[in-house]
N, C-alpha and C positions, 0 to 999 in steps of 0.2 A: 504493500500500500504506500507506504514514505517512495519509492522508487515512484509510482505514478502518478503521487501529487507533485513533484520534483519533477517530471515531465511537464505537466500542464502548466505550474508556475511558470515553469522556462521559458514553454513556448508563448503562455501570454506575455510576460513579459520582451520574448523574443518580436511579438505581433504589434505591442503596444507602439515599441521603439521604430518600425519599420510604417505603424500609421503614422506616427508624428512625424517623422522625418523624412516624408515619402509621400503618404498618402491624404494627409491634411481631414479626415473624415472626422468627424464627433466619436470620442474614443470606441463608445460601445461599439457603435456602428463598422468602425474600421476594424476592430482586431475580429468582430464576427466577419466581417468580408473576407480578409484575409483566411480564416477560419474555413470559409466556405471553401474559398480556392483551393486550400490542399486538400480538403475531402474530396472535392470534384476531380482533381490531379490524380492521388492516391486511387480515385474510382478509375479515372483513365486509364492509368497504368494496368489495373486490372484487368481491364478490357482488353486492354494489348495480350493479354498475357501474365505481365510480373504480377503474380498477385500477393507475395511475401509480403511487403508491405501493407497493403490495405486490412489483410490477415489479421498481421499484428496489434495494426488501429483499433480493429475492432476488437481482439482479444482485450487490449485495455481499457478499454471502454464501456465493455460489457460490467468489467469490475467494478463501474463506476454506478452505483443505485440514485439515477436522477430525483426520481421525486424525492427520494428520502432527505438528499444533501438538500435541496434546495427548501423543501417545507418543513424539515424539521432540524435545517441548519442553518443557512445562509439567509434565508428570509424573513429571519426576528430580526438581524442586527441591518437588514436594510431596509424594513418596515418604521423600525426603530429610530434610522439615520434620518429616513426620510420627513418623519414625522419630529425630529428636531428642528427643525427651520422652518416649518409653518407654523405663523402670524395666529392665534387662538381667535385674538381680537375681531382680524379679520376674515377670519375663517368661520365665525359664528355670522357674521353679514349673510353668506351664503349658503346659513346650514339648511333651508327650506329645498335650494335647486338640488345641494348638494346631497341632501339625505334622500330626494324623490331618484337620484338618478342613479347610486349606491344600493336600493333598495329595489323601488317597481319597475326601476329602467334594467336591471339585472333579472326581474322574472318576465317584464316583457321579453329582452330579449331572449330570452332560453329557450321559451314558448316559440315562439318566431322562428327563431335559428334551429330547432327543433325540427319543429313540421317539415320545415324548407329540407333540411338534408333529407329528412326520411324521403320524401316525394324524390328528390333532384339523387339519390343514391339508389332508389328504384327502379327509377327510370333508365339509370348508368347499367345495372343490372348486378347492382351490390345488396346482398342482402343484410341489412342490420335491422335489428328490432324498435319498435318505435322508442321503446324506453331507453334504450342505446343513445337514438337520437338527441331526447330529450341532455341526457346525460352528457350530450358533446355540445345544446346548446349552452349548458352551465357550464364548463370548463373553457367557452371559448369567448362567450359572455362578458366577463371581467375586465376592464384595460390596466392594464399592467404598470404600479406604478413605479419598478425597477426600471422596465424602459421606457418613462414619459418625463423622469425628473429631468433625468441630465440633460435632455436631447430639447426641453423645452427652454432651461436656463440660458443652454447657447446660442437659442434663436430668438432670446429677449421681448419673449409672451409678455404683454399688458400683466401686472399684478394680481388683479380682478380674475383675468382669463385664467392663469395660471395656478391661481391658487384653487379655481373651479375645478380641473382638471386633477389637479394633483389630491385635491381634498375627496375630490368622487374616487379616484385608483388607489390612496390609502385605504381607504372603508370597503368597497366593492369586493374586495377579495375575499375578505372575511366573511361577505356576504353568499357569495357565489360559492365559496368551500363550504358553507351549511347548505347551499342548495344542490352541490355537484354531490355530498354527503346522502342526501337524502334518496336521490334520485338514482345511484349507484345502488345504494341497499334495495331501491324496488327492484330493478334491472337484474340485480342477481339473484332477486324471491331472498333477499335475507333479513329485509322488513318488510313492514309493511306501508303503502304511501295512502295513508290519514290527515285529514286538519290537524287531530289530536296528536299525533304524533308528530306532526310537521311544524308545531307551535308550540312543541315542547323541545324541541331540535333548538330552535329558534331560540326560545329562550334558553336554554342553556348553554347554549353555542353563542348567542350572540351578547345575550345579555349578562352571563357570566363571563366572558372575554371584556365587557367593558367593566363590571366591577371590580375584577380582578387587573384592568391596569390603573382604574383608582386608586387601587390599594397599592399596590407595588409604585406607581407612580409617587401615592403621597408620601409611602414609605422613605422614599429616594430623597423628595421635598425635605424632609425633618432632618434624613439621616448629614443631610448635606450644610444644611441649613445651620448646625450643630455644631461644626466645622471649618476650618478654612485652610484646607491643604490640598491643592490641586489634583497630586498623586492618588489620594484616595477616594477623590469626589470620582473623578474619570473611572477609577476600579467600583464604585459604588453603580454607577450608570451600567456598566459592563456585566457588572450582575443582576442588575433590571433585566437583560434583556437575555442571558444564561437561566437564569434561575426563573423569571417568571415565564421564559416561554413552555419550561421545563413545568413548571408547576401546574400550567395550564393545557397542556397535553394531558398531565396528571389526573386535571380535574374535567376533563374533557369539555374546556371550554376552549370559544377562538383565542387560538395562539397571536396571529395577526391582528385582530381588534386589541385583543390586550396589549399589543407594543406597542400601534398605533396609539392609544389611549395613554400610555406611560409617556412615550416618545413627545407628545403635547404636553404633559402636565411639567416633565423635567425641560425641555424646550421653552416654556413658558412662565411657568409658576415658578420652577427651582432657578430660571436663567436669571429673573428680575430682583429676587428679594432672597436668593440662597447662594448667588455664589458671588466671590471677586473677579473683577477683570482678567485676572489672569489666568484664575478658573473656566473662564469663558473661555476666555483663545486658547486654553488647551484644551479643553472639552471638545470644540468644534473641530479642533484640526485634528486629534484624534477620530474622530467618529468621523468625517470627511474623507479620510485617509482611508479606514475601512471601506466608507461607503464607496469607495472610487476602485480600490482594491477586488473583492467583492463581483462589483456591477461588470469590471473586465473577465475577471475567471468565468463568471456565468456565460458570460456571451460567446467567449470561446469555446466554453463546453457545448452551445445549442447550436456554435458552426460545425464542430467535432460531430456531434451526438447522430448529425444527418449520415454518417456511414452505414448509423444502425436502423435508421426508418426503408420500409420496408415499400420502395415509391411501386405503385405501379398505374400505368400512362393513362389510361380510363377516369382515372381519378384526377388528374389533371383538369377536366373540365368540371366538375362536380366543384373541387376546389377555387375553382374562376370563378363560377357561377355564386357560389356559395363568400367570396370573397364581396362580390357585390351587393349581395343579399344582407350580409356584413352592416355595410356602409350605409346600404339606406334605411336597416333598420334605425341604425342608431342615429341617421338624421333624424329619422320620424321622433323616436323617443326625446331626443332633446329638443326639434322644433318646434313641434307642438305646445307643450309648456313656456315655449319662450316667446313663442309669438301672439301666446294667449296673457301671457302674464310679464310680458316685456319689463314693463315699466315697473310694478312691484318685486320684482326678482330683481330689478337691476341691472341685464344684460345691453351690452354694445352691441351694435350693429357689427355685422360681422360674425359674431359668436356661435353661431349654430355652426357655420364652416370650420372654425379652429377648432370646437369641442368635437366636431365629426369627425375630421382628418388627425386630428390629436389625441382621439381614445385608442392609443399601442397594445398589442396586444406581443404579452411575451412571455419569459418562461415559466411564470405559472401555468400557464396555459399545457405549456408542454408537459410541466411533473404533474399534473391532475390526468393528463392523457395517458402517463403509464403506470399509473394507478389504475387504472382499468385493467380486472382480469385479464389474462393471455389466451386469445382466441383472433377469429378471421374479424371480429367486429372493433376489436381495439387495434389489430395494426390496421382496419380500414381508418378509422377514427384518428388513430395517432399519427397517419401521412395527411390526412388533412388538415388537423391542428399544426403542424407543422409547415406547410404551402401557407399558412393564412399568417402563424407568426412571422414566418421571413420575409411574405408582402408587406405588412406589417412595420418592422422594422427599418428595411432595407429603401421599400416607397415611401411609406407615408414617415418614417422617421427623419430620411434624407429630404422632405419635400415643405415637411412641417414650418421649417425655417420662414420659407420664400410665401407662405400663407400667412404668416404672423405679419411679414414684412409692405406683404400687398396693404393688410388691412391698415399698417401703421400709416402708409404713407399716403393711403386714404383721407384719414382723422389730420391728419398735419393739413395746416389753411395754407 
């Protein structure tokens, strides 16, 4: 195991250093490019013939358990990160658009993105069960707010815009795993799919995930507050997001709302009245550093991981089709409310375009896909999760920019 995290470092690091100095992309984005190209390379060689190598890729790759690393490792401390640098203040201006779109805009769409595959994987002459379906619109559902932070900071989103977006992709996930949760145990006959059970999910997943990062959060507040030594404030944070993600696995509540929840109260509460200046600038630049650390190994691993998806060419148009199907949901869901309720929400013109093209979808998406039992219904499912995050990513994350920028230069007299 040390030997192929010692691979993967390398080579992100090897990928980082050759987008800066070469490639100029938004990091995520470039060291996945890069990422893609030698899989694509490695796949070629195979075709030729040498398949030794491609072999071996996959051999270490297989070793690698993605959903586990990423939902029961890597995605407390960048749930966590992310949720250090949003504004509470003004994050609560928008909790009405932002809780309708986290919450009924994640079961419209599932519903939606649902039907749509079942019909559109029919018709392809794929067989998956409805409940299948359902279950790939909940994991596809979510935008991902690992790949919407960065990628929106360096395209210099409006405040208002950004903080909508990033405030729906913290919450949503949390959301969408009690619902991809639910829908999973009907699909395999291992629950049963009830109100009563569906509202007890809910609550104790959802709402035990936010008491539980009250408490760990307030925790933090006191323990900090008590205090004034940089070293131990930073290790006190560091076990917020160890210890309660751990605790709440435990208690079978959301691991993700609870960091989110903590990640706001130490970001907010603890930054104004618990810590010194210079507790701050280390706080941040540590959990910065993770979170930048992190957000590249991920992305390498979901350009890597494609050796192991199982493409096949049929499913190509099911994935186009279903990529659009995508997009206008989620205009509908957040047009609607914005053009009914403009002025009381508070949205800009504009805003329906940037929150559309700007809901990313990414590797959550992928670890809830191989979560799904091993059969023909999940590598069907898991090659289309996978065509939709790298559109995803690679268009609407490269394009997000030159959207922000049309609207800016709009509003400018």
């Amino acid at each position: 195991m040390l030997n192929l995290i010692a691979i993967i470092v390398s080579l992100t690091a090897l990928f980082a250093w050759l987008n800066h100095r070469f490639i100029r992309l938004p990091t995520t984005i470039g060291v996945m490019a890069i990422a893609l190209a030698l899989s694509a390379g490695m796949h070629g060689l195979s075709w030729l013939g040498y398949t030794a190598l491609e072999d071996h890729a996959e051999n270490l790759l297989s070793r690698i358990d993605f959903n586990k690393l990423l939902m029961d490792g890597m995605l407390s401390f960048l749930l966590f990160a992310g949720a250090l640098h949003v504004d509470l203040d003004r994050l609560k201006r928008y909790r009405w658009s932002i809780g309708f779109l986290a919450t009924f805009g994640v079961v419209i769409s599932t519903l939606t993105i649902g039907a749509a595959a079942y019909y559109l994987l029919g018709l392809f002459g794929f067989a998956v069960p409805f409940m299948y379906c359902l279950v790939f619109g909940a994991l596809i559902s979510p935008t991902d707010p690992i790949a919407v932070l960065g990628i929106l900071r360096q395209a210099n989103a409006p405040v208002d815009l950004e903080l909508r977006i990033v405030g729906e992709s913290l919450f949503n996930d949390g959301v969408a795993v009690v619902v991809f949760t639910l829908l999973l145990g009907a699909a395999t006959g291992s629950e049963a799919l009830t109100f009563t059970h569906a509202g007890k999910l809910f609550l104790i997943e959802a709402g035990g995930g936010v008491a539980l990062g009250l408490v760990v959060g307030g925790l933090a507040y006191w323990l900090m507050r008590s205090i004034d030594e940089y070293r131990i404030e930073v290790l006190i944070s560091l076990a917020v997001v160890l210890g309660g993600y751990a605790l709440a696995l435990a208690l079978h509540a959301s691991g993700p709302i609870a960091m989110v929840v903590a990640g706001l109260l130490v970001g907010n509460k603890a930054r104004k009245s618990a810590m010194s200046d210079v507790t701050r600038e280390q706080l941040d630049a540590f959990w910065e550093l993770i979170d930048e650390i992190l957000n590249t190994l991920l992305f390498v691993l979901i350009g890597l991981e494609v050796l192991l998806i199982p493409f096949e060419s049929g499913l190509l148009w099911v994935g186009g089709a279903l990529i659009a199907i995508m997009l206008i949901v989620r205009f509908s869901t957040i047009g609607v409310p914005i053009m009914l309720l403009r002025k009381q929400l508070g949205f800009r013109k504009g805003s329906i375009r940037i929150l559309t093209w700007g809901g990313l979808r990414g590797g959550i998406s992928v670890a809830l896909a191989l979560a799904i039992p091993s059969g023909e219904a999940r590598d069907i499912l898991l090659t289309i999760t996978y065509m939709i995050v790298l559109f995803s990513i690679l268009v609407q994350g490269l394009s997000i920019g030159h959207v922000v920028q049309r609207l800016l230069d709009k509003e400018q007299p």
